[in-house]
VEXDREN-2710 file (C-alpha; in Angstrom, 1 decimal):
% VEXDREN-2710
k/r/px/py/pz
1/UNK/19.5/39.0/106.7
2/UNK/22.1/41.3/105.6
3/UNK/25.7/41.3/105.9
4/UNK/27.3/42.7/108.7
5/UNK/29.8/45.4/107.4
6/UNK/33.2/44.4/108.8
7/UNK/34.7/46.5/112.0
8/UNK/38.0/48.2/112.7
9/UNK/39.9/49.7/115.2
10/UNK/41.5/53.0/115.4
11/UNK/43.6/53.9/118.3
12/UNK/45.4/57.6/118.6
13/UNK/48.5/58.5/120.5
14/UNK/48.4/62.6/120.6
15/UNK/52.2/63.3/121.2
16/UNK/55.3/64.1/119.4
17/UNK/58.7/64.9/120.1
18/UNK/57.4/68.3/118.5
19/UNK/55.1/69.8/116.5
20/UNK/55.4/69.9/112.7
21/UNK/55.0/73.4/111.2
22/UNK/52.1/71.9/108.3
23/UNK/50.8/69.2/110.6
24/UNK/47.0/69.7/111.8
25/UNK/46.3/66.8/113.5
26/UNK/45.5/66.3/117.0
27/UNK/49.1/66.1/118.5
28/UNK/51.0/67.9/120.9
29/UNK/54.4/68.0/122.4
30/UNK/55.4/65.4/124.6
31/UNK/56.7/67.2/127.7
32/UNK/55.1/65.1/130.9
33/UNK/52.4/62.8/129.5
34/UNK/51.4/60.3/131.8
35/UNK/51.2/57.7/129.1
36/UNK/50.4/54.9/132.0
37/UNK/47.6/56.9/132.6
38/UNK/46.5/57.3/128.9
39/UNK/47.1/53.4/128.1
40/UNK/44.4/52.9/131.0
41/UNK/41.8/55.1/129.5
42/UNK/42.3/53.4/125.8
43/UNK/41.8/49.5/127.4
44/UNK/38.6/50.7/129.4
45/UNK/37.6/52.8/126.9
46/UNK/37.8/49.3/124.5
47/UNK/36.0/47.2/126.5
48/UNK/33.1/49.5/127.1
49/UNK/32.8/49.3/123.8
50/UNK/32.8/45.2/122.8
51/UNK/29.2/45.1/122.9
52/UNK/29.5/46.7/119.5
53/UNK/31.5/43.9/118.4
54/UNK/28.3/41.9/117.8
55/UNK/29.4/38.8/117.7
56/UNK/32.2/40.6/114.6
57/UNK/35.9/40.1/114.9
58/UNK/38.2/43.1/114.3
59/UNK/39.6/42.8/110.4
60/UNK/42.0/45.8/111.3
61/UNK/43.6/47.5/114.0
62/UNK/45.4/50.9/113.1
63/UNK/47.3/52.9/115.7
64/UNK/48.1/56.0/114.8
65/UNK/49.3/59.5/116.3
66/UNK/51.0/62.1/117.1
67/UNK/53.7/59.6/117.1
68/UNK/53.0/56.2/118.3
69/UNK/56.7/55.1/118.2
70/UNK/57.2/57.1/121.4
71/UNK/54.9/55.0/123.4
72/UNK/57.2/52.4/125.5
73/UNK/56.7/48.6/124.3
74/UNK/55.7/48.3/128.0
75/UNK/52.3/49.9/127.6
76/UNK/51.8/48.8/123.9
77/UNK/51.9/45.5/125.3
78/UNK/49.3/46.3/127.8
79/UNK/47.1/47.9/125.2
80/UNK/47.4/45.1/122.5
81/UNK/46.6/42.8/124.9
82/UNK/43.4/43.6/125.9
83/UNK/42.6/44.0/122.1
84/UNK/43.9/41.0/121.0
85/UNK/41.5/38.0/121.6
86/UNK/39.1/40.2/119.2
87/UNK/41.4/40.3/116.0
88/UNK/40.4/38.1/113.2
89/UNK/43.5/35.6/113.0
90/UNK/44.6/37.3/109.9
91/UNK/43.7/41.0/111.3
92/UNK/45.9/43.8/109.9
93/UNK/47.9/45.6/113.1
94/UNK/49.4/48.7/111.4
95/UNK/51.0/51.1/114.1
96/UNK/52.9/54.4/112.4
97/UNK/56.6/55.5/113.6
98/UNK/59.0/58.2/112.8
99/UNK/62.1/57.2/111.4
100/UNK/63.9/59.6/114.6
101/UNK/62.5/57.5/117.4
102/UNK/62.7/54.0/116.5
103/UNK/66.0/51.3/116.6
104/UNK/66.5/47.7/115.2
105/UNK/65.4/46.6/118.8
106/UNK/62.4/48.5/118.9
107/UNK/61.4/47.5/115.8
108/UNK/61.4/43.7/116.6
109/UNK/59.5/44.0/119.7
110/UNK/56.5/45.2/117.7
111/UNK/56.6/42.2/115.3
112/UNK/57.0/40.4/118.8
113/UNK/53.6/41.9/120.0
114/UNK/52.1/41.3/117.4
115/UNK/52.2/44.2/115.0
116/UNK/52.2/43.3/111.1
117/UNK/52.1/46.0/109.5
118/UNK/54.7/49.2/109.7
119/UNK/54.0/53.0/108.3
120/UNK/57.2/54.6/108.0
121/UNK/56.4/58.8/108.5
122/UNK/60.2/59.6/105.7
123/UNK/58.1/62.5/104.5
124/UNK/61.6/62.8/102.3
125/UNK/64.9/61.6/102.1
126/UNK/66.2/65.2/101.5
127/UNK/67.9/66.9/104.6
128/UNK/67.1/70.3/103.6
129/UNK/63.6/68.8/102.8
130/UNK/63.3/67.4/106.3
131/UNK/65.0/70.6/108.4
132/UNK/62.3/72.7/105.9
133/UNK/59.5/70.8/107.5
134/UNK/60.5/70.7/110.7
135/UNK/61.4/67.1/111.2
136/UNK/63.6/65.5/114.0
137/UNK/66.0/63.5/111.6
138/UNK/67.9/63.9/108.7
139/UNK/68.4/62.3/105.2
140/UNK/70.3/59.3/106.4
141/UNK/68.4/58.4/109.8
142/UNK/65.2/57.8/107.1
143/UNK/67.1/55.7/105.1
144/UNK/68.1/53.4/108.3
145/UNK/64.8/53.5/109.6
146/UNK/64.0/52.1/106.0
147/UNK/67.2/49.2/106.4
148/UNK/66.2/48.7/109.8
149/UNK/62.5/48.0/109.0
150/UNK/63.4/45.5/106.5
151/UNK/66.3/43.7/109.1
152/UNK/63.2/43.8/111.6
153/UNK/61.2/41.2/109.6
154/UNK/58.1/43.6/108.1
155/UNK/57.5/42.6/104.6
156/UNK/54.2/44.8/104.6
157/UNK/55.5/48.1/105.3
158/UNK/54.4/51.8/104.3
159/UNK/56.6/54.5/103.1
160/UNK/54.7/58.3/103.9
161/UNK/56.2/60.2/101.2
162/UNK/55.9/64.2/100.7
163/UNK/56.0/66.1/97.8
164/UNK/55.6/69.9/96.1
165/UNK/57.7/70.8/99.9
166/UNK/59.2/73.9/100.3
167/UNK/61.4/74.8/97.7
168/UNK/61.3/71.1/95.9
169/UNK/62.1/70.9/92.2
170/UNK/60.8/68.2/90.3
171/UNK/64.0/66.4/90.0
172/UNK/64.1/66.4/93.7
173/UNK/60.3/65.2/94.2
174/UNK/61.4/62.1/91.9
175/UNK/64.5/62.0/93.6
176/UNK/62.8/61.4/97.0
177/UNK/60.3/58.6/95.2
178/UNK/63.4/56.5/93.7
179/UNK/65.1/56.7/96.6
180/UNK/62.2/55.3/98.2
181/UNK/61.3/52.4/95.8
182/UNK/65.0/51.4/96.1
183/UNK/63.6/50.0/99.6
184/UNK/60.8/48.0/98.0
185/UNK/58.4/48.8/100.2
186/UNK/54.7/47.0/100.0
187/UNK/53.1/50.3/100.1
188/UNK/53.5/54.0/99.6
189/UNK/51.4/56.7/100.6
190/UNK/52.5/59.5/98.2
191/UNK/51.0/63.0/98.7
192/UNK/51.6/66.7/98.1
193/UNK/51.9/68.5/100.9
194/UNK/48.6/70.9/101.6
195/UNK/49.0/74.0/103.8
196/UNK/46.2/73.9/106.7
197/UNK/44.4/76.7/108.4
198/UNK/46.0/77.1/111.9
199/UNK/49.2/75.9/111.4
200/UNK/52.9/78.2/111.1
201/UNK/52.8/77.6/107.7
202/UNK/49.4/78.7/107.0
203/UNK/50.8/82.2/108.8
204/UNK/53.7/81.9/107.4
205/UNK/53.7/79.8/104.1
206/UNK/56.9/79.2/102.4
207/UNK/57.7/79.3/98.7
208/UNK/56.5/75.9/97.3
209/UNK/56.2/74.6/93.7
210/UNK/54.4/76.5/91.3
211/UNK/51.2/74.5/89.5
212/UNK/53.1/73.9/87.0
213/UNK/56.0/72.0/88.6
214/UNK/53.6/70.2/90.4
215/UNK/52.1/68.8/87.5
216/UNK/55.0/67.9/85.6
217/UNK/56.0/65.6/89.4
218/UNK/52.8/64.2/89.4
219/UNK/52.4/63.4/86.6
220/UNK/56.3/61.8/86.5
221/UNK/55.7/60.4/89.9
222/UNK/52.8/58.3/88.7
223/UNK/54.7/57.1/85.9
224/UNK/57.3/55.8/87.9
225/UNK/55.5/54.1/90.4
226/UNK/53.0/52.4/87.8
227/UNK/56.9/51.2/85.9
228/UNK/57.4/49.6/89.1
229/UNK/54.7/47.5/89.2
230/UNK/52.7/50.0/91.8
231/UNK/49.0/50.1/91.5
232/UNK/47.3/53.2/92.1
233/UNK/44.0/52.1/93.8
234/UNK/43.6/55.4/95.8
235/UNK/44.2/59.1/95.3
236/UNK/47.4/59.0/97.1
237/UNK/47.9/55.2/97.8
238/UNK/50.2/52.8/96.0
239/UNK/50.2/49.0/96.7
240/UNK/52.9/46.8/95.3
241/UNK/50.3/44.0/95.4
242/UNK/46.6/43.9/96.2
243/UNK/46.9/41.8/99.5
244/UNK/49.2/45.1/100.5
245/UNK/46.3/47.6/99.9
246/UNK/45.8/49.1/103.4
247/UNK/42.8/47.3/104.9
248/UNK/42.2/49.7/107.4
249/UNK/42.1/52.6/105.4
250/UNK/40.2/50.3/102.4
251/UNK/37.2/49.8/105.6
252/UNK/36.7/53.7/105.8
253/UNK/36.7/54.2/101.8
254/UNK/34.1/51.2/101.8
255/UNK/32.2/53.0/104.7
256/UNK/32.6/49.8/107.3
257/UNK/32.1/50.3/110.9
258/UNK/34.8/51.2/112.6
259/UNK/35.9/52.1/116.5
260/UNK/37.7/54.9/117.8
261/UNK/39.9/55.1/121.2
262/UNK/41.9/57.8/122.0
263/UNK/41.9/61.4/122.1
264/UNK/40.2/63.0/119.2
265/UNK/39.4/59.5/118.1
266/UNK/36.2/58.6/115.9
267/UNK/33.7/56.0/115.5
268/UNK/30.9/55.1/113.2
269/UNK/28.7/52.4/113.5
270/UNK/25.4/51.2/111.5
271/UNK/23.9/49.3/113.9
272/UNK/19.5/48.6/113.4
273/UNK/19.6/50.9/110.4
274/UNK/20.9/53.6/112.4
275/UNK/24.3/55.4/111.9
276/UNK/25.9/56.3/114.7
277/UNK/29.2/58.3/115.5
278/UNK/31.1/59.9/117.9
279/UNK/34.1/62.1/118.3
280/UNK/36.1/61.8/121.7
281/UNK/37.4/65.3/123.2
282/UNK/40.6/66.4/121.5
283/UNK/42.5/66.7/124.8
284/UNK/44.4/63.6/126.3
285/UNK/43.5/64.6/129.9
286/UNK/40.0/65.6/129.2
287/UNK/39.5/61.7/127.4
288/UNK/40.7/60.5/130.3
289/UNK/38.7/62.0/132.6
290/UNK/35.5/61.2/130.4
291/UNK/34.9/59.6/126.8
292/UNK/32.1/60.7/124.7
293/UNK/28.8/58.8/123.9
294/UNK/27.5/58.2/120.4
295/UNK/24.8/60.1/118.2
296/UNK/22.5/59.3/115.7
297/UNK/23.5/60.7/111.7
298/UNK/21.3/62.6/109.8
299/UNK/19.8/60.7/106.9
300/UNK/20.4/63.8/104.8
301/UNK/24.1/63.9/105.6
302/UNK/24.9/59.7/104.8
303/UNK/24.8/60.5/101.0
304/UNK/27.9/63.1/101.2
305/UNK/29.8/61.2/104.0
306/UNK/29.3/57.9/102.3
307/UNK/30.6/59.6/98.6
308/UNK/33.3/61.4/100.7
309/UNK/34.3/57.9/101.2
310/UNK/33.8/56.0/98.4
311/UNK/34.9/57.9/95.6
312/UNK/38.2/57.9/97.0
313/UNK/38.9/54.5/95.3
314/UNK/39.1/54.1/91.6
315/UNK/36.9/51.6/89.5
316/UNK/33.0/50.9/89.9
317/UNK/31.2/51.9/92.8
318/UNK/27.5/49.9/93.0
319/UNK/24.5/51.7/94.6
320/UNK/23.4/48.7/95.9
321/UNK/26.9/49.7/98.4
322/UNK/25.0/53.3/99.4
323/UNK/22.0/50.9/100.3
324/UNK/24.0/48.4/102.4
325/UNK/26.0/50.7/104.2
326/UNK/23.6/53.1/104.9
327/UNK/20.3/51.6/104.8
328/UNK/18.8/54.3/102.7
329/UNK/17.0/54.2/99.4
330/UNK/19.5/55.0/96.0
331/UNK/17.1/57.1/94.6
332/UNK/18.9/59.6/97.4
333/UNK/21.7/60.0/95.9
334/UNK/20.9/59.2/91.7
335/UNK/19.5/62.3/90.6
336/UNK/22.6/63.8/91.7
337/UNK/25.0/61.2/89.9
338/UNK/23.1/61.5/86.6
339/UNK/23.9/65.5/87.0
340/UNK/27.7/64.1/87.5
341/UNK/27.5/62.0/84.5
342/UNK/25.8/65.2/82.3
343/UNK/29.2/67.3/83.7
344/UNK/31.1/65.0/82.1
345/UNK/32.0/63.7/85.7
346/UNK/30.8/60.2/86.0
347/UNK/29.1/57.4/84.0
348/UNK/26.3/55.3/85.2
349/UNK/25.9/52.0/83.9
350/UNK/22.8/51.7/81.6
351/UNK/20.2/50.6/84.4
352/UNK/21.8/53.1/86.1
353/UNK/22.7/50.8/89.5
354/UNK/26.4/51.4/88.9
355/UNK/29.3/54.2/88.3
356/UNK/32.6/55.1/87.3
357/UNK/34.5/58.3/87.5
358/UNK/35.8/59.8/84.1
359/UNK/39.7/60.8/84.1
360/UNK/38.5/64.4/84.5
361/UNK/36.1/63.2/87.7
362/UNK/39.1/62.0/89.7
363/UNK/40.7/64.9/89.2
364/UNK/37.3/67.0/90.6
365/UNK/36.0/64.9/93.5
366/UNK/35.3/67.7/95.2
367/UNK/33.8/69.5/92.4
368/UNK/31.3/66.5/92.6
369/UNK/30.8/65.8/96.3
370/UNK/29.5/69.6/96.3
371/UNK/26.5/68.8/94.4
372/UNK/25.8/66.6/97.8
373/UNK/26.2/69.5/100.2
374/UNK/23.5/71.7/98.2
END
């Protein structure tokens, strides 16, 4: 009998103070949320879905926004514990915050109710960074947030941290990442900011970074990070250790099953050698009033979703994973990686039941995952 794949739990908050000129995510002002309401539709929500537990215990619970940080400790209490008596005892509870809505005393309730694991959305240390991307806080509230986070007791902590913003010089992108190491955090999500259809800055972009400075920072960046003892086991992620690799995200890139509650939350399941997902409505009031059901995947579309996945983390990536995960035969998806390895992409292992990206491959994932849309 095979393995079941380990299970997670994703849980979305869709509001913010405001709404970030590059951000396209599903969030939304705050204004009058009934977040009472909302809370109630997560925990009934969750425990329509236990039966998919099978007998699994959560390995990871992630709760994410919008800005979950805004949600009173009231109703996270409610929610965590209803979810709770599922979680593995050493289950990763990640929840994000934004360095302009939390305090010392906030802070130590979560490690109270259980949370273990804190992302920190700095973005940058810079003020004219910040006030450029439209964030509620300046230079110094981010570094508090950063002290306070450390006074609060969270030794596994996560640093977001922006670069090629508007107007950034290099010495300004490295400037942000020192700053940022000076905390010590356990992780750091370091990424260049990407300009997204339907945002203001996608009507209006600003003047960024030419190519060429952007190079020159990343390529700087990851020196730094890899001097201090950072190991790059992701496109953008940095763990100080391995036990500090995000879990959560590590179940996606592994293609594990995984829950969704929330607005605009997803799930995907293999359950009986079918894959199944769904995709709540992006709305908080139209979640509430009804959730969505699950659908069966395509065969044809597992090999792209499961690469989309997968070749996000560096280092070997068995076939016999695309078989487990997906229940489908390798010969789907080996033609394909033998053209990858005759690009200069990729390089199977002689019998051909293993890969690994080449140096220029990482840097053309997407160049690769195209020959799995054709």
């Amino acid at each position: 009998m095979d393995t079941p794949l380990p299970l997670s739990l994703y849980i979305h908050y869709p509001w913010c103070v405001r709404k970030c000129p590059y951000c396209d995510f599903n969030s939304r002002p705050k204004g009058q949320a009934d977040e009472e309401r909302y809370v109630r539709a997560l925990v009934e929500d969750y425990l329509q879905q236990r039966d998919y537990l099978n007998g699994r215990l959560l390995r990871s619970v992630y709760l994410g926004g919008g800005t979950p940080s805004l949600l009173p400790t009231g109703q996270l209490a409610t929610l965590l514990e209803a979810i709770m008596p599922d979680c593995a005892d050493d289950c990763e509870i990640s929840m994000e915050a934004n360095p302009g809505t939390v305090s010392l005393e906030q802070l130590r309730e979560y490690r109270r109710l259980g949370i273990n694991r804190l992302s920190l959305g700095v973005q940058s240390f810079s003020t004219q960074s910040l006030k450029a991307l439209g964030r509620i806080y300046d230079g110094e509230t981010a570094k508090l947030a950063c002290r306070q986070v450390r006074e609060a007791g969270f030794e596994n902590f996560n640093l977001d941290l922006m670069h090629g913003t508007p107007q950034q010089t290099v010495a300004q992108g490295l400037d942000d990442l020192r700053t940022a190491l000076g905390f010590a955090p356990a992780h750091l999500s370091w990424y260049e900011l990407t300009i997204e259809e339907g945002t203001p800055f996608y009507v209006r972009c600003p003047r960024l970074p030419s190519e060429q400075e952007l190079f020159e920072l990343e390529q700087e960046g990851r020196a730094c990070l890899l001097e201090a003892g950072f190991v790059h086991y992701e496109v953008s992620a940095y763990a100080r250790e391995d036990s500090f690799k995000c879990r959560h995200n590590l179940n996606y890139w592994y293609f594990g099953d995984y829950l969704g509650i929330g607005a605009g939350a997803h799930a995907k399941l293999f359950i009986d050698g079918r894959t199944l997902r769904r995709a709540n409505p992006e709305e908080p009031a139209a979640y509430v009033a009804a959730r969505s059901a699950f659908f069966k995947v395509k065969d044809e579309d597992l090999p792209f979703e499961f690469l989309l996945n997968r070749l996000r983390i560096f280092g070997r990536v068995s076939l016999a994973e695309f078989v487990h995960t997906t229940g489908l035969d390798e010969e789907l998806i080996r033609p394909k990686l033998r053209y990858a390895q005759e690009q200069g992409l990729a390089v199977l292992s002689a019998d051909e039941s293993a890969l690994e990206l080449t140096a220029l491959g990482k840097t053309m994932l997407n160049d690769i995952l195209m020959y799995f849309l054709e």
